[in-house]
C-alpha positions as YAML, in Angstrom:
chain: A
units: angstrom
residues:
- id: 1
  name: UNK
  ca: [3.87, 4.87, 12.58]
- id: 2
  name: UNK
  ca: [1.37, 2.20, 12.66]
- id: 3
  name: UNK
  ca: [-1.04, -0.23, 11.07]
- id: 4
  name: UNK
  ca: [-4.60, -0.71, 9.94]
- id: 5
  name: UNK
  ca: [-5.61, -4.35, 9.57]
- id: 6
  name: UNK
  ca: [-9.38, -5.23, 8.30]
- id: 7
  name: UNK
  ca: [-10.81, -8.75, 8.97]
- id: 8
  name: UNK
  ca: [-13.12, -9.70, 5.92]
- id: 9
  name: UNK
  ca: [-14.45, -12.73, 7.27]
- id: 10
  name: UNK
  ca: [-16.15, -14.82, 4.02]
- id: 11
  name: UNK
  ca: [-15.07, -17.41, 2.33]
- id: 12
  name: UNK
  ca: [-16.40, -19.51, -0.67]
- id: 13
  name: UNK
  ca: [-15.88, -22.49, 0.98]
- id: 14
  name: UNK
  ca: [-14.57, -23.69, 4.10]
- id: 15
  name: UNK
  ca: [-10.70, -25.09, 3.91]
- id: 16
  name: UNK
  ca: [-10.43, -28.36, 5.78]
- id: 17
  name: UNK
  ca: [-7.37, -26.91, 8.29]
- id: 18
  name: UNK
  ca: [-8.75, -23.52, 8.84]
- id: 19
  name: UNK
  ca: [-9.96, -22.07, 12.11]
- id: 20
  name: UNK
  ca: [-9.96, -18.60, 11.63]
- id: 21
  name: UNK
  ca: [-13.15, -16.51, 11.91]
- id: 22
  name: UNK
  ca: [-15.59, -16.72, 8.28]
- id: 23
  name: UNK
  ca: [-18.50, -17.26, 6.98]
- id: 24
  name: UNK
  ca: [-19.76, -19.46, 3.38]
- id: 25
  name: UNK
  ca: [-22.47, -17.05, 3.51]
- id: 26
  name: UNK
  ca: [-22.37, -13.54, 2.11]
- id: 27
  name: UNK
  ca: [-26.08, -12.88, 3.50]
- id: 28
  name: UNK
  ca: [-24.76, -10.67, 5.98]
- id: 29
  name: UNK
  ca: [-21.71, -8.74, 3.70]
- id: 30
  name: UNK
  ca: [-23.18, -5.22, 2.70]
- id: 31
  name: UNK
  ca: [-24.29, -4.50, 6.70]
- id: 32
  name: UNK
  ca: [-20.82, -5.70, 7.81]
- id: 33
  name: UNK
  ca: [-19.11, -3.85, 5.35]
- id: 34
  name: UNK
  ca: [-21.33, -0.36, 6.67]
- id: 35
  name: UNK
  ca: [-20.47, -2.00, 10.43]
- id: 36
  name: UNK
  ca: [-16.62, -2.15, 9.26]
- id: 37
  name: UNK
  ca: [-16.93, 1.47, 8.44]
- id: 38
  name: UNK
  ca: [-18.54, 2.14, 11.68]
- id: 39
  name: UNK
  ca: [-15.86, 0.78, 13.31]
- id: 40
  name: UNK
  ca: [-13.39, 2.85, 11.43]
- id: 41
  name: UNK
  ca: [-15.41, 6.01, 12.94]
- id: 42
  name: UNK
  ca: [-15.60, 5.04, 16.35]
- id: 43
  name: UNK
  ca: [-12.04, 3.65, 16.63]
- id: 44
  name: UNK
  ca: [-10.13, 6.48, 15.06]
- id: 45
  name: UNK
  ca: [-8.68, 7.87, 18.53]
- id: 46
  name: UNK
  ca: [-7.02, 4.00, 19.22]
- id: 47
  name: UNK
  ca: [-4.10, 5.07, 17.76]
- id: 48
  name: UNK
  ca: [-3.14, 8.33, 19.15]
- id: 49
  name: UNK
  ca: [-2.72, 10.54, 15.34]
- id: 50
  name: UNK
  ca: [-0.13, 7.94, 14.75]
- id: 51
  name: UNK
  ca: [0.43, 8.09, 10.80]
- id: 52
  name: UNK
  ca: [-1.22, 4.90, 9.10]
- id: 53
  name: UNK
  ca: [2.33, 3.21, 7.02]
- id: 54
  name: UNK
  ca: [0.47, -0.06, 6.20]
- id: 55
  name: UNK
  ca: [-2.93, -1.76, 5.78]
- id: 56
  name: UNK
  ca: [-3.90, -4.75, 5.19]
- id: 57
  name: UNK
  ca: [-6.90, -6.64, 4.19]
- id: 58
  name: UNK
  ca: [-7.23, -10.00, 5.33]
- id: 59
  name: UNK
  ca: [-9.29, -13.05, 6.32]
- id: 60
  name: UNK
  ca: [-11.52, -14.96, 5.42]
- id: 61
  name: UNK
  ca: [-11.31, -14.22, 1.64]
- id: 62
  name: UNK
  ca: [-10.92, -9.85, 1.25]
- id: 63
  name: UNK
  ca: [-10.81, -10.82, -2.69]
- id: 64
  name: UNK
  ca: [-14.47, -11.25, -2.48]
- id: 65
  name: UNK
  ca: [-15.01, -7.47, -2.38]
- id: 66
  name: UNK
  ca: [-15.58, -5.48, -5.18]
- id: 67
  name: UNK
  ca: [-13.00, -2.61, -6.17]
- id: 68
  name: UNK
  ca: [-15.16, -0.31, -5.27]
- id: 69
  name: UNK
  ca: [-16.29, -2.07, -1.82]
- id: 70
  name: UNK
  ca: [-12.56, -1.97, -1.10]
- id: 71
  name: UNK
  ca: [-12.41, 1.51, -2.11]
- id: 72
  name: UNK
  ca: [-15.85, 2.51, -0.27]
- id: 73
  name: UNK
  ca: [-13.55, 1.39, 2.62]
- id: 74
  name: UNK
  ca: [-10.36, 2.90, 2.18]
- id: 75
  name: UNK
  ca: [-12.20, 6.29, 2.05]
- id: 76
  name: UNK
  ca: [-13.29, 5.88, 5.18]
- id: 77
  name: UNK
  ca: [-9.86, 5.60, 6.25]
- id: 78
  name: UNK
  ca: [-8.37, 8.47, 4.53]
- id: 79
  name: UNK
  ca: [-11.45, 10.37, 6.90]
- id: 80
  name: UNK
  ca: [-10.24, 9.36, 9.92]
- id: 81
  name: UNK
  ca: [-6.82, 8.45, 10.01]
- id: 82
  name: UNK
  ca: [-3.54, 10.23, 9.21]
- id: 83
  name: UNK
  ca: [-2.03, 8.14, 5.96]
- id: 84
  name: UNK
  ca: [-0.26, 10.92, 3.80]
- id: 85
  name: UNK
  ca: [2.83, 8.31, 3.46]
- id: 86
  name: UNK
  ca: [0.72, 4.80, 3.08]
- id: 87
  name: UNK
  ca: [3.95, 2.51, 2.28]
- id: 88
  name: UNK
  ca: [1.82, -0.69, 1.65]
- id: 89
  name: UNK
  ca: [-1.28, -1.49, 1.08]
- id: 90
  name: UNK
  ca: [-1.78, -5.59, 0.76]
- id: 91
  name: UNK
  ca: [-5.03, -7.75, -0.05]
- id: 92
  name: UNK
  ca: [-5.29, -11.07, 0.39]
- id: 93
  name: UNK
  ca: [-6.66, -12.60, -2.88]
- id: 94
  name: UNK
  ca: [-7.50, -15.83, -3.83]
- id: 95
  name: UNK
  ca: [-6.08, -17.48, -7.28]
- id: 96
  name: UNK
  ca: [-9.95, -18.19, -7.92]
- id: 97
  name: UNK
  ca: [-10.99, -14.50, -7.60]
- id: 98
  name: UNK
  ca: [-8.32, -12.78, -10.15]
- id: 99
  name: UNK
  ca: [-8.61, -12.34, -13.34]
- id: 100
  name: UNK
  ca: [-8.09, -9.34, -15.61]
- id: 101
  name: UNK
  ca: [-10.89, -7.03, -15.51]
- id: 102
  name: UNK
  ca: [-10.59, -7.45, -11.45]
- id: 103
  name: UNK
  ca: [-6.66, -7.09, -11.17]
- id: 104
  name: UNK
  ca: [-6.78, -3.91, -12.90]
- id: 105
  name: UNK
  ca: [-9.55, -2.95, -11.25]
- id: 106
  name: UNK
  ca: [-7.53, -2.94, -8.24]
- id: 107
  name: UNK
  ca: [-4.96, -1.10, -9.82]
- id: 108
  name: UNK
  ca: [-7.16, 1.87, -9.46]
- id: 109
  name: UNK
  ca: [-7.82, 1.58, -5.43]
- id: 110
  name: UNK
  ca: [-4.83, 2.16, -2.61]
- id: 111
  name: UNK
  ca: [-3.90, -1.81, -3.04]
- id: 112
  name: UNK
  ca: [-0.25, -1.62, -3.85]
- id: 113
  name: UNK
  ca: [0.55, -5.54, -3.11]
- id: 114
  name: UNK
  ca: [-1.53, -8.93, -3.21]
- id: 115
  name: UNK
  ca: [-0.89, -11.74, -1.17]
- id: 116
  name: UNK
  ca: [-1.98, -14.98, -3.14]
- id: 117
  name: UNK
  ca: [-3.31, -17.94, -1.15]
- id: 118
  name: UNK
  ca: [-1.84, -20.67, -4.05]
- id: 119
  name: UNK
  ca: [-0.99, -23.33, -0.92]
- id: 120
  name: UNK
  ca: [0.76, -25.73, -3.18]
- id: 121
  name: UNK
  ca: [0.91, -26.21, -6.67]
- id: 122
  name: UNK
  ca: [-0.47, -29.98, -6.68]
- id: 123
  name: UNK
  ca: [-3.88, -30.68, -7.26]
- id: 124
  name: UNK
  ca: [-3.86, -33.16, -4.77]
- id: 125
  name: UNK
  ca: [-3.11, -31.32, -2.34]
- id: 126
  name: UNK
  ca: [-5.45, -28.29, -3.14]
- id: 127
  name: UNK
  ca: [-8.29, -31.21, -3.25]
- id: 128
  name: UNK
  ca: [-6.83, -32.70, 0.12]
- id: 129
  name: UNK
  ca: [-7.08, -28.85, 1.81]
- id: 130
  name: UNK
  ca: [-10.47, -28.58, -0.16]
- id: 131
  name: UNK
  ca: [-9.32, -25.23, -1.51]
- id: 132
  name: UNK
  ca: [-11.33, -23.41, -4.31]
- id: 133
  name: UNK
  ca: [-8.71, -23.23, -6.65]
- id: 134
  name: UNK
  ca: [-6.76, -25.44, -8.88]
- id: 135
  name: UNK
  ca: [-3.49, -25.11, -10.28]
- id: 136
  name: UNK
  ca: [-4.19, -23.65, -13.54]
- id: 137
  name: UNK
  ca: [-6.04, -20.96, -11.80]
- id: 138
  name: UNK
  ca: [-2.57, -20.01, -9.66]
- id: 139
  name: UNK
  ca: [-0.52, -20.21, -13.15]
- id: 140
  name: UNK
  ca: [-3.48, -17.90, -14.47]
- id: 141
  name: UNK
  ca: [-4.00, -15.48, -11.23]
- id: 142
  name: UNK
  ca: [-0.03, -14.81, -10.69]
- id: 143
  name: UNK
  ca: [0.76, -13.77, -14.58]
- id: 144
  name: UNK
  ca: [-2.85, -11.96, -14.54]
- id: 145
  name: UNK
  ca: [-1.22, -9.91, -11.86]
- id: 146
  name: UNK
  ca: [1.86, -9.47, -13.18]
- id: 147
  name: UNK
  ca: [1.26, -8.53, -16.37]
- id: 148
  name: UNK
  ca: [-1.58, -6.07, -14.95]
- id: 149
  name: UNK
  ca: [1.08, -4.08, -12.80]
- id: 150
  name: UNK
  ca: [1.33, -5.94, -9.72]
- id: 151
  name: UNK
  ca: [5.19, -6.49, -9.07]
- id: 152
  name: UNK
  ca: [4.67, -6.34, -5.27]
- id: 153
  name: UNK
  ca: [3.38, -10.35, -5.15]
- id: 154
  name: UNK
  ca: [3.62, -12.47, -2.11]
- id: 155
  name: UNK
  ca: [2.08, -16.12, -1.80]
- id: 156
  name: UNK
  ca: [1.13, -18.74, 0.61]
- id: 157
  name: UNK
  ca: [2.71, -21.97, 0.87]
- id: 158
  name: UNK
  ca: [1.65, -25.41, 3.34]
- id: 159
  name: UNK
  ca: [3.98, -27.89, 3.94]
- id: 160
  name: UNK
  ca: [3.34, -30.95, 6.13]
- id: 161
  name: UNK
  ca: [0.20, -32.59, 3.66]
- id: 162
  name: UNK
  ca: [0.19, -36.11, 3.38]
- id: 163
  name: UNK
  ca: [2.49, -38.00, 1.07]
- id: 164
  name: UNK
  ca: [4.59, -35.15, 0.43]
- id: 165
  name: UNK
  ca: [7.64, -35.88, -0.37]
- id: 166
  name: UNK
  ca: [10.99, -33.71, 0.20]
- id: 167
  name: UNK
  ca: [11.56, -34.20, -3.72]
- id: 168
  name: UNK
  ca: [8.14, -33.01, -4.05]
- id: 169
  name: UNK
  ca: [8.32, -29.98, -2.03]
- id: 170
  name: UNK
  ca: [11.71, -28.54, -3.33]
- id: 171
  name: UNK
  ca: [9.75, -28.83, -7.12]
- id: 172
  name: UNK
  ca: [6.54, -26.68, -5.85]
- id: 173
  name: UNK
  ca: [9.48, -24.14, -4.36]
- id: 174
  name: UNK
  ca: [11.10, -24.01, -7.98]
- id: 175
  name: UNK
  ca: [7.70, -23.75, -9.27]
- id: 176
  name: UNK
  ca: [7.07, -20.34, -7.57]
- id: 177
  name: UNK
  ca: [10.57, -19.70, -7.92]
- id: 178
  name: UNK
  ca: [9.92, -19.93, -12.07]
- id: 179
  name: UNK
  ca: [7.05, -17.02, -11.76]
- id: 180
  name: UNK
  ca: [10.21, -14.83, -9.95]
- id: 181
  name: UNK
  ca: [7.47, -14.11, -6.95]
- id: 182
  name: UNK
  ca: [9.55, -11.55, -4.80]
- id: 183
  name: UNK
  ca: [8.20, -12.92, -1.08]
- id: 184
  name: UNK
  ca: [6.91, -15.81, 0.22]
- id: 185
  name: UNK
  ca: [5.32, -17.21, 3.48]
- id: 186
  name: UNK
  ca: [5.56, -20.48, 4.32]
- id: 187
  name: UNK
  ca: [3.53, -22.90, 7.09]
- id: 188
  name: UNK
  ca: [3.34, -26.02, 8.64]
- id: 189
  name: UNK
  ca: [0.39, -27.78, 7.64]
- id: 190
  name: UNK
  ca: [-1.14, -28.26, 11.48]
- id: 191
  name: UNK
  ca: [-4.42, -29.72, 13.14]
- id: 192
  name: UNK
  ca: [-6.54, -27.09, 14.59]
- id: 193
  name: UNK
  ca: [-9.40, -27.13, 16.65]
- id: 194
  name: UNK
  ca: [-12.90, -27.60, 15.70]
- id: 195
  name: UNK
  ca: [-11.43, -28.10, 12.20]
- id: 196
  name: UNK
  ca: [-12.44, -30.61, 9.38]
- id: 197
  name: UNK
  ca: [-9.05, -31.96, 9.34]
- id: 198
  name: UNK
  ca: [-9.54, -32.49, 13.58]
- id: 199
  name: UNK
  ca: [-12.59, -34.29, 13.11]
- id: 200
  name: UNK
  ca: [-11.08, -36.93, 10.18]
- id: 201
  name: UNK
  ca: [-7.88, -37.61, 11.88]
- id: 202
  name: UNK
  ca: [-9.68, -37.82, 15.19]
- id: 203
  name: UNK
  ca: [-12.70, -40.57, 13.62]
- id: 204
  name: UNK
  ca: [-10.02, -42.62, 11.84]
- id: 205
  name: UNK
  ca: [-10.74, -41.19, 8.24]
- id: 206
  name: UNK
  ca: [-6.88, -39.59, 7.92]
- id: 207
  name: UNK
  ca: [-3.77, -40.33, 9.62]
- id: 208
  name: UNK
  ca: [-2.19, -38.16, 11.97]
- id: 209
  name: UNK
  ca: [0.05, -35.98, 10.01]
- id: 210
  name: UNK
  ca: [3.86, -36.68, 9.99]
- id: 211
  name: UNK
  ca: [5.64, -34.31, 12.11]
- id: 212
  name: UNK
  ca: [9.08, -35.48, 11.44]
- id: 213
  name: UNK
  ca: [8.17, -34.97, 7.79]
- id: 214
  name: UNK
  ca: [7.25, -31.40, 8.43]
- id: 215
  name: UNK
  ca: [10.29, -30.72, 10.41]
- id: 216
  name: UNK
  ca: [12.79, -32.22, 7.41]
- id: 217
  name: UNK
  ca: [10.26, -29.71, 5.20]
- id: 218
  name: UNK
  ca: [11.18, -26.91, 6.80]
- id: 219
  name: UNK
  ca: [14.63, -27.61, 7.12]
- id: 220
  name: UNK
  ca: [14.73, -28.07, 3.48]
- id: 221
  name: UNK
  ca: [13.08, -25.01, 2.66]
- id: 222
  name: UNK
  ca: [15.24, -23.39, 5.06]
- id: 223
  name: UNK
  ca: [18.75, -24.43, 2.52]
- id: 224
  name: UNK
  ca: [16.64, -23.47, -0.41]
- id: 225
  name: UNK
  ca: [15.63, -19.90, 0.52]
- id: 226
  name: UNK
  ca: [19.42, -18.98, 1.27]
- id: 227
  name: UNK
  ca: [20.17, -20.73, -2.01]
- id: 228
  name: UNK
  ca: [18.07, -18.78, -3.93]
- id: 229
  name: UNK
  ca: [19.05, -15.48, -2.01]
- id: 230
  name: UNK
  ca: [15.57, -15.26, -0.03]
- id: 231
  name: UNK
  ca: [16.41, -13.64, 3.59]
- id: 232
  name: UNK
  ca: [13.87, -15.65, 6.06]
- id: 233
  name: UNK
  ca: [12.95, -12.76, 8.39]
- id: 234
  name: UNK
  ca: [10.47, -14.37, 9.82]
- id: 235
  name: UNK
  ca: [10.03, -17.95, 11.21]
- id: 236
  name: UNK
  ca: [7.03, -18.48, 8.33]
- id: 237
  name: UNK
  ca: [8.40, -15.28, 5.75]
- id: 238
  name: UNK
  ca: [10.81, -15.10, 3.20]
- id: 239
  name: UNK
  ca: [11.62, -12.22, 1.05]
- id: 240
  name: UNK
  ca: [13.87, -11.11, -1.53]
- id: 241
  name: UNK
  ca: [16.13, -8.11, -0.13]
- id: 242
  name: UNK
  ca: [13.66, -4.98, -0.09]
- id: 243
  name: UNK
  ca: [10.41, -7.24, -0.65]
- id: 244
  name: UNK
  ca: [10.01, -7.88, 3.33]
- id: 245
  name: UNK
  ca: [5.98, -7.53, 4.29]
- id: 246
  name: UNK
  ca: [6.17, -4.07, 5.75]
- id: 247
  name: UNK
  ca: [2.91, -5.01, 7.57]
- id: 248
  name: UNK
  ca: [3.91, -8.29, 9.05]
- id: 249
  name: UNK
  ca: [7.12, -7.11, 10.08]
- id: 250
  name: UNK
  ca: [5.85, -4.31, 12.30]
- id: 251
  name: UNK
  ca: [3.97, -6.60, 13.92]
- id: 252
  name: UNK
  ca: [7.03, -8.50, 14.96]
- id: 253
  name: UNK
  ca: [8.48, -5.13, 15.94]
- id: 254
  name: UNK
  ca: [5.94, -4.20, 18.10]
- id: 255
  name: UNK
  ca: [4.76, -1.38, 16.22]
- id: 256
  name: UNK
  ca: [1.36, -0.51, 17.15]
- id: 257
  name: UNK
  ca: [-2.06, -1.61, 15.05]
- id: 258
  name: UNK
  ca: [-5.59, -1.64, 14.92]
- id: 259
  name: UNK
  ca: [-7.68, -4.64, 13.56]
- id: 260
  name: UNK
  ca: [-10.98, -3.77, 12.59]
- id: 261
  name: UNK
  ca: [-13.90, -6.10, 11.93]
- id: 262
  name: UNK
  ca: [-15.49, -9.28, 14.06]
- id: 263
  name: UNK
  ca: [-12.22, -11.28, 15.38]
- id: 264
  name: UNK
  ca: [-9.53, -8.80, 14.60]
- id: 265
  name: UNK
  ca: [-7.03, -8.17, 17.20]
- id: 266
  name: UNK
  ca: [-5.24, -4.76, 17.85]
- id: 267
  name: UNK
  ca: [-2.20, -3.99, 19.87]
- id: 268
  name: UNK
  ca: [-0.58, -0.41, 20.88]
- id: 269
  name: UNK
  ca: [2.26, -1.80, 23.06]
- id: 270
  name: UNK
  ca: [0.00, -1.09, 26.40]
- id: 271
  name: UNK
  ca: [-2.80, -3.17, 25.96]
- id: 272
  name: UNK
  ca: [-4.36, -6.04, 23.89]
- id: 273
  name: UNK
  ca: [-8.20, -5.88, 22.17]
- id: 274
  name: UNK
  ca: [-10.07, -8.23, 19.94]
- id: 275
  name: UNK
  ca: [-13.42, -8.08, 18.65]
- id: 276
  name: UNK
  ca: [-15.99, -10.66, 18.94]
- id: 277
  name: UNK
  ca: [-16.14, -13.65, 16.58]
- id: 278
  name: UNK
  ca: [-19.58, -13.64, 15.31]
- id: 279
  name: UNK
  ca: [-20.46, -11.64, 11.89]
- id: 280
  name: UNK
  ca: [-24.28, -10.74, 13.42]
- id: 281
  name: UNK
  ca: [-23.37, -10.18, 17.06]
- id: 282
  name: UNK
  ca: [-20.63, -7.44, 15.59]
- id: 283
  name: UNK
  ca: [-23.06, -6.20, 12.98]
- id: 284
  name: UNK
  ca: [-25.92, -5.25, 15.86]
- id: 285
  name: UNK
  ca: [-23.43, -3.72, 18.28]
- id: 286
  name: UNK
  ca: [-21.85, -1.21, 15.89]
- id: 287
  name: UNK
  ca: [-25.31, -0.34, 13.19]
- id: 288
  name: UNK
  ca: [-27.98, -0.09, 15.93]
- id: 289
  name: UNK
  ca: [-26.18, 0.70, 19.74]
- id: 290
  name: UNK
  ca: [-23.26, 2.28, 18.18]
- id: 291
  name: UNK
  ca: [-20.40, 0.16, 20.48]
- id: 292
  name: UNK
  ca: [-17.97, -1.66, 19.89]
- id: 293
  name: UNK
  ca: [-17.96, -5.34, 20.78]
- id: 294
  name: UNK
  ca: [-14.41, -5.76, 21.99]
- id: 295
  name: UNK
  ca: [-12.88, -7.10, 25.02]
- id: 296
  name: UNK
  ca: [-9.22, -5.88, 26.12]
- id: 297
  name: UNK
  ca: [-6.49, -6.12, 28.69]
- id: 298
  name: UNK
  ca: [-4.27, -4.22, 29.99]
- id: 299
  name: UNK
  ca: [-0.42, -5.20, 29.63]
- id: 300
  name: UNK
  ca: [1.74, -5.80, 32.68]
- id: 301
  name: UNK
  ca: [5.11, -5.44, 32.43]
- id: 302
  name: UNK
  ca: [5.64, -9.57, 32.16]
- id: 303
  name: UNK
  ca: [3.18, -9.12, 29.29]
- id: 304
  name: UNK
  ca: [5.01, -6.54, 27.05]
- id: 305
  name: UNK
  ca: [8.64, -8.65, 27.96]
- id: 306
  name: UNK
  ca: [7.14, -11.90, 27.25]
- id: 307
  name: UNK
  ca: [5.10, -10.32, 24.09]
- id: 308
  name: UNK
  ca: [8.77, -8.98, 22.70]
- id: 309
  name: UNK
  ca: [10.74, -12.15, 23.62]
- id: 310
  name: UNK
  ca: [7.88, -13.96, 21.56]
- id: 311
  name: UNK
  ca: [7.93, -12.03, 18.59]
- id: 312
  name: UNK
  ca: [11.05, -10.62, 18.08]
- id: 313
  name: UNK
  ca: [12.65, -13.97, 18.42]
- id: 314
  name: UNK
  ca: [11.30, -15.29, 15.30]
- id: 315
  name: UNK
  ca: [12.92, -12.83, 13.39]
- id: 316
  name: UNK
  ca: [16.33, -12.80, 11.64]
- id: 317
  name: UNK
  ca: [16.63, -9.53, 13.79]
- id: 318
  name: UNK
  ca: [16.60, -11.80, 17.41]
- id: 319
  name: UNK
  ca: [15.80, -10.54, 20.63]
- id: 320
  name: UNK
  ca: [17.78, -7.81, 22.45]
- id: 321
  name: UNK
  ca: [19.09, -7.95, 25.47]
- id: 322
  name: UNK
  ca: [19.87, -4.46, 25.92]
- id: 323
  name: UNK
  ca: [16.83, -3.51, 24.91]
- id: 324
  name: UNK
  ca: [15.10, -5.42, 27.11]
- id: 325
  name: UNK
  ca: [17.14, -4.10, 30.29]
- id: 326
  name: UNK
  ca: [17.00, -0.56, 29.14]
- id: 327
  name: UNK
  ca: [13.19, -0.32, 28.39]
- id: 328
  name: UNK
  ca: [11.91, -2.67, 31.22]
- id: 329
  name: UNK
  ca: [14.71, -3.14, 33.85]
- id: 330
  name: UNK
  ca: [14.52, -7.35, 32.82]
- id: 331
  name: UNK
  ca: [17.92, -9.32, 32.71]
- id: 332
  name: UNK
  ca: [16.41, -12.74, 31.28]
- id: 333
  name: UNK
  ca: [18.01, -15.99, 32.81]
- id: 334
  name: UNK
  ca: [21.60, -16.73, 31.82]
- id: 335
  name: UNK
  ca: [21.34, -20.14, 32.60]
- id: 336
  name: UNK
  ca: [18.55, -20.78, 30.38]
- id: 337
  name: UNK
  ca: [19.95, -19.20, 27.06]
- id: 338
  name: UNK
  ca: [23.32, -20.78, 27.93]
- id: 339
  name: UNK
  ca: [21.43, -24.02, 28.04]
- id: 340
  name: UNK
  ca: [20.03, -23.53, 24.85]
- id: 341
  name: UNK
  ca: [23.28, -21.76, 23.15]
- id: 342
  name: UNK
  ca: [25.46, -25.32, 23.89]
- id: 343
  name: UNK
  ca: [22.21, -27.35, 22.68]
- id: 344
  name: UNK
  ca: [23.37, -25.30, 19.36]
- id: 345
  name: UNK
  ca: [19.64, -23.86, 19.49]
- id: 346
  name: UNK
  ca: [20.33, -20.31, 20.37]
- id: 347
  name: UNK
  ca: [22.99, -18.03, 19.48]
- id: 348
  name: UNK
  ca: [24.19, -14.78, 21.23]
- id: 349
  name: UNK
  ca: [25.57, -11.69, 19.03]
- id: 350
  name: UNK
  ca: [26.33, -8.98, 20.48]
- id: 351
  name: UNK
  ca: [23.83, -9.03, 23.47]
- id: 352
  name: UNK
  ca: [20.95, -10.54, 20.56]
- id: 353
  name: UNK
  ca: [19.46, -13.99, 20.71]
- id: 354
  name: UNK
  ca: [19.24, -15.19, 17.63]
- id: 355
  name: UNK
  ca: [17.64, -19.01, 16.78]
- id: 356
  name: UNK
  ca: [19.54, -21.21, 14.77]
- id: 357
  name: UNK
  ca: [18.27, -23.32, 11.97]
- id: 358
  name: UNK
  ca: [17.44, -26.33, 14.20]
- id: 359
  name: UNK
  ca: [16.43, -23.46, 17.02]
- id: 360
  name: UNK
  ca: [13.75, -22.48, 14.50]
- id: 361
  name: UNK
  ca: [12.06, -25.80, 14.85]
- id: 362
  name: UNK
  ca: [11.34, -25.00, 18.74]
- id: 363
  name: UNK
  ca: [10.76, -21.59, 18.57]
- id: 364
  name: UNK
  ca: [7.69, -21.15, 20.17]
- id: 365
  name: UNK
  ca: [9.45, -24.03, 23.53]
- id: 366
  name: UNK
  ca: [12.40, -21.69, 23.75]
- id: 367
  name: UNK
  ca: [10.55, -18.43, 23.94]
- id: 368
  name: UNK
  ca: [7.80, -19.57, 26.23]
- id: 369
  name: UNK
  ca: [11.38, -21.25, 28.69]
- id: 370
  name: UNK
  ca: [12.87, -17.59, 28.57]
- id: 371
  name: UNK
  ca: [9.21, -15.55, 29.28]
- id: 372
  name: UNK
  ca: [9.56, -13.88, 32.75]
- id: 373
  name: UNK
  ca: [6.87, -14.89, 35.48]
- id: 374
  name: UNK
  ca: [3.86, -11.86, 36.19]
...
């Protein structure tokens, strides 16, 4: 088994927190999209006739495609790749770009499952993130989609913004609770890089976000989900029983994918690749010399240890021991996960690490204390 994911990097307009590959331009889109399908050619042996279970169109904004640019796409998959039992197929949409005659537009391509961008459902917050939307377009996007067929709904949710209050928070969590949205993932809001949001808090024009705040967010969200019977499976994913992200969670498995498209990242337990982050750069090295601009590395055993210990412990399935012994000949350091089990961080069942809720908060510190050295 593995997965497909496609990297469709435009955007309407540029979110104020957002560093992740895009473009406000769609100059360049229809010779990407033929480059995208290039790519899909000349990558077809990355995944050794492994059977495609999931794709996933992401980005960027993949809900600026047409139906049939998204099918155009797809059939280019079904040519190369084995996907005779495709379990989930998931675009990322935003509330902006649905409405009916699109929705059920999709209804006729391989996309089985949207994920929503929606953020928050205050408008001061949407304006604060400088998002697209507002909220009457989420209240109109999530019943288009649900009254055009789409059951399989997942959205995005930022905590963290300014002002936001734990009242607050819990409402916009009944909110989406009221629509009876089956999965949700959930994120810090958090100052990246060459980033609008950098650049204000760094000249004086915004305050340095509240991390203490954030942290008694997330906490609170944490009570909520297992009050409302969500299982968090994932540090930043919650799911009703059966709604888990098929995608997302074989990446936290380690199950082998392929990302496609400038930026994307791929992974097939061995080695690492990623593409390079610039739309023209990508679109010249796959439509006229026919390569692909990617740069990879091979895995050393520290790598695919540390990798596991890294994702597996974000999950509510933890990190096994045995497993870790057995495939790689590693026994991590007692003293450190005793340290962390009496700091009430870190549990151990049955030879499985498992954060706690206050463990959660470190996750990334704890991981990165138990990695093995190269």
């Amino acid at each position: 088994m593995a997965g497909i994911y496609i990297h469709i990097p435009f955007c309407k307009k540029a979110c104020n927190y957002c560093n992740f590959h895009f473009s406000t331009s769609l100059a360049l889109k229809d010779q990407l999209l033929n480059a995208l399908k290039e790519e899909l050619r000349l990558q077809s042996g990355y995944l050794k006739n492994n059977t495609i279970d999931t794709i996933y169109f992401g980005g960027g904004t993949p809900s600026l495609l047409s139906a049939r640019e998204l099918q155009d796409i797809f059939a280019q998959i079904e040519k190369h790749y084995i996907i005779d039992n495709l379990l989930e197929c998931t675009l990322e949409a935003n509330p902006d770009d649905l409405d009916t005659p699109y929705v059920k537009a999709l209804r006729n391509t391989a996309i089985n499952r949207l994920s929503i961008g929606v953020q928050s459902f205050k408008e001061a917050d949407l304006k604060f993130m400088n998002r697209a939307h507002t909220v009457q377009q989420v209240d109109y996007a999530l019943k288009c989609a649900q009254d055009n067929g789409f059951a399989n709904l997942s959205i995005d949710l930022i905590y963290g913004t300014p002002d936001l209050s734990i009242q607050e928070w819990e409402q916009h969590l009944n909110t989406m609770l009221s629509y009876e949205i089956p999965h949700f993932s959930s994120y810090a809001l958090t100052v990246e890089p060459q980033t609008a949001l950098a650049h204000k808090i760094k000249t004086h024009q915004l305050p340095a976000l509240n991390s203490e705040a954030a942290a008694q967010h997330f906490l609170r969200l944490m009570e909520w989900a297992n009050e409302k019977g969500f299982d968090h499976y994932e540090i930043s994913n919650f799911g009703k029983p059966g709604a888990h992200a098929i995608h997302n969670t074989n990446y936290w498995k380690g199950i082998p994918y392929l990302g496609i498209g400038p930026s994307a990242h791929s992974f097939n337990n061995h080695s690492r690749q990623w593409n390079i982050a610039n739309n023209q750069q990508y679109i010249t090295a796959l439509l006229k010399e026919q390569i692909i601009p990617s740069t990879s590395e091979l895995l050393s055993i520290a790598d695919q240890v540390n990798e596991y210990i890294m994702t597996s412990l974000r999950t509510m399935w933890g990190c096994n021991l045995h497993k870790i012994q057995d495939t790689w000949g590693i026994i991590l350091n007692t003293t450190i996960i005793e340290k962390y089990n009496q700091q009430e961080l870190l549990q151990v069942q049955d030879h499985i690490l498992l954060l706690t809720q206050q463990g959660k908060l470190f996750a990334d510190a704890i991981a990165a204390d138990l990695f093995i050295d190269s």
